[in-house]
N, C-alpha and C positions, 0 to 999 in steps of 0.2 A: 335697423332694429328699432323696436317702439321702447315708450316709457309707461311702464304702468302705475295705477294709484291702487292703493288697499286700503283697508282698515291697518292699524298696527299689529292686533294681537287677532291678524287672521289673513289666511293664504288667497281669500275670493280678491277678484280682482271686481275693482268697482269704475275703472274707466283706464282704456288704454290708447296711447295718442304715438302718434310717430314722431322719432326722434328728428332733427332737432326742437326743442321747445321754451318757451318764455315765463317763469315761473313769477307775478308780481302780489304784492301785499302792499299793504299800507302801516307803520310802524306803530307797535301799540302806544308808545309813548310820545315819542319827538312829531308822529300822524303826518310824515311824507312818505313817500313811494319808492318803494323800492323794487327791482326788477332782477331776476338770475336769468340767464342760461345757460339750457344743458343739453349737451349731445351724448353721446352714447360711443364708449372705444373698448372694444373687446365685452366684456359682460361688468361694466362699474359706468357707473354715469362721470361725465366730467363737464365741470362750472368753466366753460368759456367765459363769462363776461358778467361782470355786476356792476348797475346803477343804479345812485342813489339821489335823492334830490335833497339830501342832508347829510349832518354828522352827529352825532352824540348818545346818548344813553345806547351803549354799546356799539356804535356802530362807529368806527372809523376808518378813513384812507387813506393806501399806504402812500408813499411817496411820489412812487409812480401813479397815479389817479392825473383824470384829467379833465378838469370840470368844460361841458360843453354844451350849449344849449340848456342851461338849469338843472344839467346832471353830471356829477360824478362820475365817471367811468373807469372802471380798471379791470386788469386780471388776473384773480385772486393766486396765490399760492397756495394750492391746497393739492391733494395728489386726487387722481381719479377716487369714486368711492363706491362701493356696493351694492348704497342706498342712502337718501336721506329721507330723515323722518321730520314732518309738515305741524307741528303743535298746534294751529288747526281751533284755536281756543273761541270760546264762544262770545269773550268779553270784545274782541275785535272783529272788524271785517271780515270775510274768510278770502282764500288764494286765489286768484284769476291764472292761468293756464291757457296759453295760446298757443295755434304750431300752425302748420298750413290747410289743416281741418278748420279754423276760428280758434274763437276762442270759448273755455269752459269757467265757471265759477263756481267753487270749491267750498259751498257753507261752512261754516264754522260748526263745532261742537265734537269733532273725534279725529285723533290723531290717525294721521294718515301717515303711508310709507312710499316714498317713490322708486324704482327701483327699474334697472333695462328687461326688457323681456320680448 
């Protein structure tokens, strides 16, 4: 199954990539790196794995994390989800998105929606 991107407050679809994939950014505040992935189970995405190469202004790790290579790694507690949505903001970098296509760069300026498709 792929992952598709939209606009939020709209059903076109504006790029769709095959599951599994590597969703990274760079933090608007603390400005290190942070990487998800996500595969796809049933029709809800699910966050295999998050690394980050910091902590702070919201971002923490849980106990189990295991810093390697200059990155935090863990596996969030979160349940599969239906969709997440990318805030995509114009004041920061925008999203980079990789899968075994390459990778894609996601500008900034409109919230976007990821979602299995």
């Amino acid at each position: 199954m792929d992952i598709c991107f939209a606009l939020a407050l709209s059903s076109a679809v504006l790029l769709r990539v095959p599951a599994p994939l590597t969703l990274s950014w760079q933090h608007s505040v603390e400005h290190f790196r942070i990487e998800e992935d996500y595969g796809v189970r049933g029709d809800a995405l699910v966050l295999a794995e998050v690394r980050t190469q910091g902590v702070g202004a919201g971002i923490d790790v849980p106990r189990d994390a295991r810093f390697e290579g200059g990155w935090w790694r863990f596996t969030p507690a979160v349940p599969a989800l239906p969709h997440v949505q990318l805030a995509n903001s114009t004041y920061v970098t925008g999203y980079t998105l990789c899968s075994v296509q390459g990778c894609e760069y996601l500008a900034g300026g409109q919230v976007l929606v990821m979602r299995p498709c």
